[in-house]
C-alpha positions as CSV (number, residue, x, y, z in Angstrom):
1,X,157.3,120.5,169.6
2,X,159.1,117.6,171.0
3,X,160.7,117.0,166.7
4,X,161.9,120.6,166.7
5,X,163.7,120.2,170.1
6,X,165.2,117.1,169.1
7,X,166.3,118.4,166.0
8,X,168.0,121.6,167.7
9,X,169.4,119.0,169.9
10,X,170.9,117.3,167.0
11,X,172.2,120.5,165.3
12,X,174.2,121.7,168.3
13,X,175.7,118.5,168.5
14,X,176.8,118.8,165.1
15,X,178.1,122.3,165.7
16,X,180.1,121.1,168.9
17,X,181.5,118.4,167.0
18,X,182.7,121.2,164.1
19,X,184.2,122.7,166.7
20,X,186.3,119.7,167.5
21,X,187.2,119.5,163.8
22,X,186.1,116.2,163.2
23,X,185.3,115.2,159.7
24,X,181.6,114.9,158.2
25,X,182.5,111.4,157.8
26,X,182.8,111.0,161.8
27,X,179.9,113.0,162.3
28,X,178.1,110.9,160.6
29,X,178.8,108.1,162.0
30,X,178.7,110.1,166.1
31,X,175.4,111.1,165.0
32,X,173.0,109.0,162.9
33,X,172.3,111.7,160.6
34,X,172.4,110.9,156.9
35,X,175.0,112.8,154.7
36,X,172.7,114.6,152.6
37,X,171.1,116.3,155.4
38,X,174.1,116.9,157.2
39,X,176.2,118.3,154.5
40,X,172.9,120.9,153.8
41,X,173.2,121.9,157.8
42,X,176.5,122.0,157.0
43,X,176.1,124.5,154.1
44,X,173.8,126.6,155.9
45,X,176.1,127.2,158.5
46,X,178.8,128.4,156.6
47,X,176.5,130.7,154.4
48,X,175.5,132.3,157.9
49,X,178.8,134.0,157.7
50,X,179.4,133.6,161.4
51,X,181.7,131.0,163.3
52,X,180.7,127.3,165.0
53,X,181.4,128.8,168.0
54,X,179.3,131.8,167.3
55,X,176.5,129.8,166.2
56,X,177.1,127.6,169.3
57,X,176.0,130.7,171.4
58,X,172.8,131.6,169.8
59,X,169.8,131.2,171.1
60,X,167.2,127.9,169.9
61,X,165.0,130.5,168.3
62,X,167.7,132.4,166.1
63,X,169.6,129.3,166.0
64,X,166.3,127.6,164.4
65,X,166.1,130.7,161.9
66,X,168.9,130.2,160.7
67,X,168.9,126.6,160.2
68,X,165.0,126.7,159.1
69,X,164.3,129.8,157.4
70,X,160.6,130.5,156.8
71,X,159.3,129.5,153.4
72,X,156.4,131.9,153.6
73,X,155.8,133.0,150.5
74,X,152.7,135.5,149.1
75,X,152.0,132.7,146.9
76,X,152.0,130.3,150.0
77,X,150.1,132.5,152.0
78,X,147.5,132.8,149.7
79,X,146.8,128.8,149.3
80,X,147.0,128.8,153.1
81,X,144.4,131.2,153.3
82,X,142.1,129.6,150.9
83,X,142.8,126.2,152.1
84,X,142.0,127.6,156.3
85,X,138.5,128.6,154.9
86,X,138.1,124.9,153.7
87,X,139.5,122.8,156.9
88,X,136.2,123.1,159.2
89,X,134.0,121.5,155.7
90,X,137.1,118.7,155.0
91,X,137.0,117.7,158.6
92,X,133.2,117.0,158.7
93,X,133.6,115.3,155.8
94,X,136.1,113.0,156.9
95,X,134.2,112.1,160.1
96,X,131.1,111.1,158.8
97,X,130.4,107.5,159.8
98,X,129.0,106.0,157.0
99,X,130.7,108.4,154.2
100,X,134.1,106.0,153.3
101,X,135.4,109.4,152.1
102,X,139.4,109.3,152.4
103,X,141.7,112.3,152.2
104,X,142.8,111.5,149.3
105,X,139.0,111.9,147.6
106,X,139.0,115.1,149.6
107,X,142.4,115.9,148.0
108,X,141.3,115.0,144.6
109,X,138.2,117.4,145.1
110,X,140.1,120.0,146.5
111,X,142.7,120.1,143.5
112,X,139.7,120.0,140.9
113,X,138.8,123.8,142.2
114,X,142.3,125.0,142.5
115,X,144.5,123.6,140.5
116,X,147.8,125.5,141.7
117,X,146.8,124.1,145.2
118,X,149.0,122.3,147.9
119,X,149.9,119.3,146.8
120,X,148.8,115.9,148.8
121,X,151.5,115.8,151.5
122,X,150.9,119.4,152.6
123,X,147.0,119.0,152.5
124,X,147.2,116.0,154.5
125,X,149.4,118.0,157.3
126,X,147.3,121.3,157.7
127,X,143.9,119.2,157.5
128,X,145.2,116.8,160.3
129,X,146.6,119.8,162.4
130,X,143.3,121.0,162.3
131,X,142.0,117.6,163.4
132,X,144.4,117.7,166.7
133,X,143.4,120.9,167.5
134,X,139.8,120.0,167.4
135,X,140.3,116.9,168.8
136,X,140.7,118.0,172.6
137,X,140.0,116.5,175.7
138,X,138.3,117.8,179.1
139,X,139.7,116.1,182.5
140,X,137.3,114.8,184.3
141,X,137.3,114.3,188.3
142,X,135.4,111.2,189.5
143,X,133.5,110.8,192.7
144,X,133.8,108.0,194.6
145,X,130.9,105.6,194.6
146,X,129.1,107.7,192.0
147,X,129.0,106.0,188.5
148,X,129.7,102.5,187.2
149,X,130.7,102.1,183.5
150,X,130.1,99.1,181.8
151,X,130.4,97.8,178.1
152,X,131.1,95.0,176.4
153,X,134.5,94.4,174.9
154,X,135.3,94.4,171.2
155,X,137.2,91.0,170.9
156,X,135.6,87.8,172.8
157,X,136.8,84.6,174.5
158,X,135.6,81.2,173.5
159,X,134.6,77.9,174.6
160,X,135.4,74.7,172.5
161,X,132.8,72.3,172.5
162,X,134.0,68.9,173.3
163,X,132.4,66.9,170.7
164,X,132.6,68.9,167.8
165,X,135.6,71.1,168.4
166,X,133.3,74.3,167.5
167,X,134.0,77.6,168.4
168,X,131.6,79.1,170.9
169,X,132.1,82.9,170.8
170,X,131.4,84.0,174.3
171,X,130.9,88.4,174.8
172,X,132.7,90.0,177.5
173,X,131.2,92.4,179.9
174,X,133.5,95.1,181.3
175,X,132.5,97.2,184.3
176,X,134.6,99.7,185.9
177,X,134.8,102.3,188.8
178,X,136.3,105.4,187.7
179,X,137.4,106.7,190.9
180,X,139.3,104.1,192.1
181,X,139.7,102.2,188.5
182,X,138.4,98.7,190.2
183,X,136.7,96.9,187.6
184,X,134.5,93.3,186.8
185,X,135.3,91.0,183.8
186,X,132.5,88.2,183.0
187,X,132.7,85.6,179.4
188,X,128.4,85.2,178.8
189,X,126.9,82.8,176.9
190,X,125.4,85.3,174.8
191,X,124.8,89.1,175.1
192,X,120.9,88.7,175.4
193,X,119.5,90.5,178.4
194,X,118.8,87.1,180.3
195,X,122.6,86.8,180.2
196,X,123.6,90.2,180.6
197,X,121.5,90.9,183.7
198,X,122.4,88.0,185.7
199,X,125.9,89.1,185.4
200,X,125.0,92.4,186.1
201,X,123.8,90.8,189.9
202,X,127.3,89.4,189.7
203,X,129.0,92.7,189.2
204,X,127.4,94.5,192.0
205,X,127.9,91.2,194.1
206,X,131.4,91.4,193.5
207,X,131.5,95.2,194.8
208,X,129.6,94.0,197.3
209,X,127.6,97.2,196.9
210,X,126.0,99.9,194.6
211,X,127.1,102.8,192.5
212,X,124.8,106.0,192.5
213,X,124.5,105.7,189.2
214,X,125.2,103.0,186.1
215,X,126.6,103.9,182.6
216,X,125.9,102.3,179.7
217,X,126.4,103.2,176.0
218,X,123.4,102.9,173.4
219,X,123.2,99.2,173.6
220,X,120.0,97.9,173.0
221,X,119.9,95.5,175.4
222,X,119.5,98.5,177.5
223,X,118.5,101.4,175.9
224,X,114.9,101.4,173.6
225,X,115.6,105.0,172.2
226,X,119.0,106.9,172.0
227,X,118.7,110.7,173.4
228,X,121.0,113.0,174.6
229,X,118.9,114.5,177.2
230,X,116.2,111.9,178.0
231,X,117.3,108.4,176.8
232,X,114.4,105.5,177.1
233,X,115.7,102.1,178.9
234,X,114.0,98.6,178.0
235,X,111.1,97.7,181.0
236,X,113.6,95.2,182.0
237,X,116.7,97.6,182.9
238,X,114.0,99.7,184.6
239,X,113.2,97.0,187.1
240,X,116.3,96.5,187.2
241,X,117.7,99.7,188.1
242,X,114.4,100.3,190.6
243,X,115.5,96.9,192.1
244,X,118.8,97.7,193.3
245,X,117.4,101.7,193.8
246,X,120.2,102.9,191.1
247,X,120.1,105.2,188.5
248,X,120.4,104.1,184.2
249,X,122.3,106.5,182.6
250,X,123.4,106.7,179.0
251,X,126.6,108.1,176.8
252,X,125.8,110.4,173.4
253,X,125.4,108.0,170.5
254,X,129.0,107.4,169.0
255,X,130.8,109.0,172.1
256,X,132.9,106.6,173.4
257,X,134.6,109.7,175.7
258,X,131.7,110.4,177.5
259,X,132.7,106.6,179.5
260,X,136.6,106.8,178.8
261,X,137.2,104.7,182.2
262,X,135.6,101.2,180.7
263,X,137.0,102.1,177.4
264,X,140.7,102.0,179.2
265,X,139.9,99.2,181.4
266,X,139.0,97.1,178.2
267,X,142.4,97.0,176.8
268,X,143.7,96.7,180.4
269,X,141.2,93.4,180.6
270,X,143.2,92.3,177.0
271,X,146.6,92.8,178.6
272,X,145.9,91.2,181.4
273,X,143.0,88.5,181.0
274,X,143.0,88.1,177.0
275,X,147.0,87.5,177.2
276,X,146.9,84.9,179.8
277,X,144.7,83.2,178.3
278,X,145.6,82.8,174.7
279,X,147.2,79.1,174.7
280,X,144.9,77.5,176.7
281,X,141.5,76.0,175.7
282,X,138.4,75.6,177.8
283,X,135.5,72.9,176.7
284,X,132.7,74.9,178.9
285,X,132.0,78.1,180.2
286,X,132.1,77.8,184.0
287,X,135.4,76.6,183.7
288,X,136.4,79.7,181.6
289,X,134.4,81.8,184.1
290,X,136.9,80.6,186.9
291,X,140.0,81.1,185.0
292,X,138.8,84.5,184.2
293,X,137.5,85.2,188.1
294,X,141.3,84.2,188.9
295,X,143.2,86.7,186.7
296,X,140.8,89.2,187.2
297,X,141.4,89.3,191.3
298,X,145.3,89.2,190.4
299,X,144.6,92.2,187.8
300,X,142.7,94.1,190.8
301,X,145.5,93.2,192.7
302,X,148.2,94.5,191.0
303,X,150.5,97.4,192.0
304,X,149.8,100.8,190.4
305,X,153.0,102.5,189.8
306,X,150.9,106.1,189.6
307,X,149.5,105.7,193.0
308,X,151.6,103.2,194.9
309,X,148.7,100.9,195.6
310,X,146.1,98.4,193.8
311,X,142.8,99.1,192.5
312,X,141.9,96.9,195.2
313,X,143.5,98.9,198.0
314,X,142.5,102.2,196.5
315,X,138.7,100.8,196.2
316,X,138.5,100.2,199.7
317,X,139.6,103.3,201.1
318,X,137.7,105.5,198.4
319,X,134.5,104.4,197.2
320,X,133.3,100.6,199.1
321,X,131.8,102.8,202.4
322,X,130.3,105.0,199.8
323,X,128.1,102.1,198.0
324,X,124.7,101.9,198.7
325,X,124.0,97.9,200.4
326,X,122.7,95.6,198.1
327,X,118.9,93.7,198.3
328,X,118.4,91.2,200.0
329,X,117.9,88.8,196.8
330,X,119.5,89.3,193.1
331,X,117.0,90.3,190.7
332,X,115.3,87.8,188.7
333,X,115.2,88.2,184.8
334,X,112.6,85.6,183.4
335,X,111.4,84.7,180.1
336,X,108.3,82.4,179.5
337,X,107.6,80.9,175.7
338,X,105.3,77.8,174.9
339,X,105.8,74.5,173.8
340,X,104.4,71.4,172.6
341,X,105.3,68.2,173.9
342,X,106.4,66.0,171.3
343,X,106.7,62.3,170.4
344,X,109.9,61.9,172.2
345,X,108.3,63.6,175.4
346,X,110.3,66.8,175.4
347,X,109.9,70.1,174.8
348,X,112.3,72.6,172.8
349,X,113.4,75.8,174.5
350,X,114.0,77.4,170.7
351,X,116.5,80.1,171.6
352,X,119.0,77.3,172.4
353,X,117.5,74.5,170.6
354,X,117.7,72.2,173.4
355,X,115.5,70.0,174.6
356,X,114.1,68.8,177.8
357,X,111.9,66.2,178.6
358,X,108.4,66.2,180.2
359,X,106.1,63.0,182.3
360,X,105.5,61.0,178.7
361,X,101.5,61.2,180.0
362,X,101.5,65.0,178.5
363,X,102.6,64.2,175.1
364,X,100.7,66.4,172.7
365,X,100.3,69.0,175.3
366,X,100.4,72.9,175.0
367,X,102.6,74.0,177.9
368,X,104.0,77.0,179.1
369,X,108.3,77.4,179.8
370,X,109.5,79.7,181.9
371,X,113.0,80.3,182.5
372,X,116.1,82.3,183.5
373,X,119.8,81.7,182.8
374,X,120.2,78.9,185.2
375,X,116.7,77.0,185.2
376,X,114.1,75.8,182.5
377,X,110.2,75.4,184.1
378,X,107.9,73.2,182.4
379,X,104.1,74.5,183.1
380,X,101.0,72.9,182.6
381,X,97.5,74.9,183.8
382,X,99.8,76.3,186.8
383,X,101.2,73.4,187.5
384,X,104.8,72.7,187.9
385,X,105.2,69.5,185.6
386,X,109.1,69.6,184.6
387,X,112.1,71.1,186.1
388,X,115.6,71.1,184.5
389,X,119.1,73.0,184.6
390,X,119.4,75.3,181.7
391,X,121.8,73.6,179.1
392,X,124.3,76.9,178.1
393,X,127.0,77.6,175.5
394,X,125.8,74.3,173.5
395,X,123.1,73.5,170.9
396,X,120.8,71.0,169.9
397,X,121.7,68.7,173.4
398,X,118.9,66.6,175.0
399,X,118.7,66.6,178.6
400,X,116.1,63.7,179.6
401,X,114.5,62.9,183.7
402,X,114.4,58.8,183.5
403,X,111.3,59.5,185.8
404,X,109.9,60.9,182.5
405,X,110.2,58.0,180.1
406,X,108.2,55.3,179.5
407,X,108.5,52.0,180.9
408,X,109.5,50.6,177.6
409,X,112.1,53.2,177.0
410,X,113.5,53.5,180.7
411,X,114.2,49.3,181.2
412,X,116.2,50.5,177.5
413,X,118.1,53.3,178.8
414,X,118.8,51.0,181.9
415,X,120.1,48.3,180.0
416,X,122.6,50.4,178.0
417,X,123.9,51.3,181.3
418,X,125.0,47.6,182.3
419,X,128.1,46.7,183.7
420,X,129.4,43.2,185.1
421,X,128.5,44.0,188.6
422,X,125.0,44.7,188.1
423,X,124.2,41.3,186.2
424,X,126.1,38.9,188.9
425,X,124.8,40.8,191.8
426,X,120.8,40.3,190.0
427,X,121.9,36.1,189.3
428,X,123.5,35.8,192.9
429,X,120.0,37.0,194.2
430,X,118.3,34.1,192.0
431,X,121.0,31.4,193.5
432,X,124.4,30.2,192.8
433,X,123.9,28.1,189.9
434,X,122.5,31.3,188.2
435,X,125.0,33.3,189.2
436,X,127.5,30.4,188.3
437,X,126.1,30.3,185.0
438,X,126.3,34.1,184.1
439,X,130.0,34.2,185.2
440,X,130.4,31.8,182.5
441,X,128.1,33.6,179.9
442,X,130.1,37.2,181.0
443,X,134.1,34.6,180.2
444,X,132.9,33.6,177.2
445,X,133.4,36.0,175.0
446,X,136.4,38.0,173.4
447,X,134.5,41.5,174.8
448,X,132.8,41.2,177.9
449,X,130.1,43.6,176.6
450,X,129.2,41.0,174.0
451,X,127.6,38.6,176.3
452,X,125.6,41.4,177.3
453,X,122.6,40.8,175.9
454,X,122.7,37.0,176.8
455,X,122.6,37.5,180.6
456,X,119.8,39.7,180.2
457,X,117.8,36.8,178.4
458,X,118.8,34.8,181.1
459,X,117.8,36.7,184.2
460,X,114.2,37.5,182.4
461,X,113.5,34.0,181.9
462,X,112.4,34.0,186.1
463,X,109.4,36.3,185.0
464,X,107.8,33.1,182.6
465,X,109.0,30.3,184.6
466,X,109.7,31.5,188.3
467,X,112.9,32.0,190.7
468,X,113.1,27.8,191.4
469,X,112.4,26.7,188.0
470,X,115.5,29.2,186.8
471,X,117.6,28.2,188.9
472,X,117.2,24.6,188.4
473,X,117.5,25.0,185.0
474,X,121.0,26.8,185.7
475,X,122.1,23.8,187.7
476,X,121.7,21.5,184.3
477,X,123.2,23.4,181.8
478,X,126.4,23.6,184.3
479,X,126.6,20.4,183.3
480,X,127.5,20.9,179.8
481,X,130.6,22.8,179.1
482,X,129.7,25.9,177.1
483,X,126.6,27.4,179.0
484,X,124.8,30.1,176.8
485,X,120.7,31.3,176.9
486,X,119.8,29.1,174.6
487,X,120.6,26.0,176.5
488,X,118.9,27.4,179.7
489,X,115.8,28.0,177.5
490,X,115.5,24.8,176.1
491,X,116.0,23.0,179.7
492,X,112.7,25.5,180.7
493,X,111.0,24.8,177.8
494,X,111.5,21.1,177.4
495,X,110.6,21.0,181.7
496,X,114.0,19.0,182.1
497,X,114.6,21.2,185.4
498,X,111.4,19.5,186.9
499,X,113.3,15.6,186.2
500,X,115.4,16.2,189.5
501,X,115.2,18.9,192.2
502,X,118.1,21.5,191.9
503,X,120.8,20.7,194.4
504,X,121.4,17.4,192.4
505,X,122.4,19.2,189.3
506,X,125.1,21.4,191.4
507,X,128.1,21.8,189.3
508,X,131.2,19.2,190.3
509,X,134.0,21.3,190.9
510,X,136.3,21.8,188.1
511,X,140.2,21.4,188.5
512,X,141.7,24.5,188.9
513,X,143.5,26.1,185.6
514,X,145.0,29.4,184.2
515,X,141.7,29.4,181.8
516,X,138.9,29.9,184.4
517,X,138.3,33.2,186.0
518,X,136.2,33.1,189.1
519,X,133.5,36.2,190.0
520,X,136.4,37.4,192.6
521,X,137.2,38.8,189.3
522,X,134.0,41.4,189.0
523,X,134.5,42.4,192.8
């Protein structure tokens, strides 16, 4: 309708401009309109055998009879009415899911039968008229407080892992009011139930009550068996739903119209969140939950032109008095698996594979995990032996207790944590010469971290020989220019620190010079 009004537009332009007597070549050019088509307007007004100005004064519908005489035809009329018969089969055909059929198989088919049939253009046109007319929509009026939609968006963020510079995929769950359009937009780790329900609690959290009712399509985190009149929910969403004393509802299977709100609030979460978000990276999934928290409350916000208010504003005064209050606690999803403690005293949670470490005393031990999105149990015969944080968004990671280790392993791990600090403060505790004697160890070498390794032999020596003895020892290798472990060994061993007692083999002090660093320089 809105092409033939345009056109009748255009041709009463063209006839005012006749009237003016200005040349096809200016018409052109006033109008847009290509020669050819003008000069046939042109020749159809003049075989009208009336005047521009009579033509002028017509009304659109003999003015469009004129212009566009019909082209019915008996022989038209009969492939029209043959082809009608066929439109209700072609468009089934077309919409099967799984079919691939194109119209131009259906064409192809269609010609095979009828041979002096339309051609492909005209098929196409009266089989997608039919398809428009079919294609109708009911408006629907939304109570406030009634029904929440959710679904998950069709494109997803990600997270880059630091290391690796991987790709972590992360889903995006969508949930919208209709009434008042105010909606929640959460990145998961994954769109498992233990994800999706915690941020379920999160959604209601942020309404800061709950709908009547909640929406979902045919997922099957959610739904067990697909029905149009009684659809089955997992045991899990049951719970859920009982929890929070809500209602699971369900759309048709491939009926995105029956939740039409969330469907539009997706693309609104892509112009609005997506956009915002496409030059910048995030290396974990909190932060990316923060940055999307952020453009979400701007996007709730915003001005809507239709109403003159935010979805916020509108939200408040329609549907928040109207939610039921939430519990007094979030519903807990958990998950339990088991595990057997391995070699390395951990455990692996095998959905992430991640591993967390156990007491070493229960290696070989069948134990029982529990866990939620945030926090991983460890269990042995009802016994609480292990608790960690839940590693998310990353695979294969270790996360180890030093409680857990063994000795052996922990004095290790604590020794590849050394720094300067910690090996002067442990040889000032011995005495000065000691500690003297490790400042020089720690300025010896071209890397600090390379003398390492020597301190360390140095400060164990007081378990064999004893606090005295050490430092003795420590006062007669100041003696010798280049102190190292392997002169204050052979002082201990050889029992040279027993000649004299340790005060007289106190360093002399050495004239000062740009070469000597003093352990004002560790402070």
């Amino acid at each position: 309708m809105a092409n033939k009004a345009l056109t009748m537009l255009q041709i009463r332009r063209i006839l005012k401009l006749m009237m003016e007597e200005c040349s096809q070549r200016e018409i052109h050019r006033s109008t847009g309109i290509h020669r050819l088509t003008l000069k046939n307007y042109l020749h159809r007004f003049k075989s009208s055998g009336k005047t521009f100005s009579e033509l002028f004064a017509l009304s659109d519908h003999d003015l469009s009879v004129l212009v566009h005489p019909p082209r019915s035809t008996k022989d038209t009329d009969e492939r029209y009415a043959d082809l009608s018969t066929q439109l209700k089969r072609l468009s089934e055909e077309l919409g099967k899911k799984h079919s691939h059929v194109t119209k131009q198989v259906l064409w192809e088919e269609y010609l095979q039968d009828r041979p002096a049939g339309y051609q492909y253009s005209q098929f196409c046109y009266y089989l997608d008229q039919y398809v428009q007319q079919q294609d109708t929509t009911m408006p629907q009026q939304h109570q406030p407080g009634y029904r929440l939609q959710i679904d998950f968006a069709g494109d997803t963020l990600c997270v880059i892992e630091p290391l690796t510079r991987a790709r972590v995929e992360c889903p995006v769950l969508v949930c919208t009011l209709p009434c008042s359009s105010f909606f929640y937009v959460e990145p998961l780790s994954s769109a498992r139930q233990e994800h999706l329900i915690p941020a379920l609690n999160r959604a209601l959290a942020y309404l800061g009550g709950v709908p009547k009712n909640i929406l979902s399509d045919n997922m099957r985190q959610v739904v067990t068996k697909a029905s149009r009149y009684e659809p089955l929910f997992t045991d899990v969403m049951e719970h859920w739903a009982l929890h929070y004393q809500t209602n699971m509802q369900a759309t048709r299977i491939v009926r995105p119209k029956d939740k039409p709100s969330v469907e539009g609030t997706v693309h609104i979460a892509y112009n609005q969140i997506y956009a915002r978000l496409r030059h910048k990276e995030f290396t974990s999934l909190n932060a990316l939950k923060c940055r999307v928290r952020e453009l979400l409350d701007n996007a709730n916000d915003r001005l809507m032109t239709d109403y003159g208010k935010s979805r916020r504003q509108r939200f408040m005064e329609l549907e928040q008095e109207l939610l039921l209050p939430l519990p007094a606690t979030d519903f807990v999803y958990k998950r339990e698996t088991t595990a057997t403690v391995k070699k390395n005293y951990h455990v692996m949670l095998g959905e992430d594979r991640c591993q967390y470490s156990v007491p070493h005393e229960y290696i070989g031990k069948l134990v029982k995990l529990i866990y939620d999105e945030a926090v991983v149990e460890v269990f042995l015969d009802f016994q609480r032996i292990a608790l960690h944080q839940r590693i998310v968004g990353r695979r294969g990671i270790y996360r180890t207790i030093e409680e857990h280790m063994p000795e052996a392993h922990r004095r290790y791990h604590q020794q590849q944590g050394w720094t300067e600090d910690d090996f002067t403060s442990k040889a000032a505790a011995v005495g000065p010469c000691t500690e003297e004697a490790v400042l020089r160890i720690l300025t010896s070498k071209a890397f600090v971290q390379q003398s390492f390794d020597a301190c360390l032999g140095i400060l164990r020596l007081q378990k064999k020989y004893g606090t005295t003895r050490l430092e003795a020892a420590c006062g007669v290798a100041l003696q010798v220019p280049s102190v190292s472990y392997r002169l204050v060994h052979n002082i201990l061993e050889n029992n040279r620190d027993k000649a004299a007692s340790a005060a007289e083999y106190h360093a002399p002090m050495l004239p000062f010079h740009d070469n000597i660093r003093g352990k004002e320089v560790y402070n």
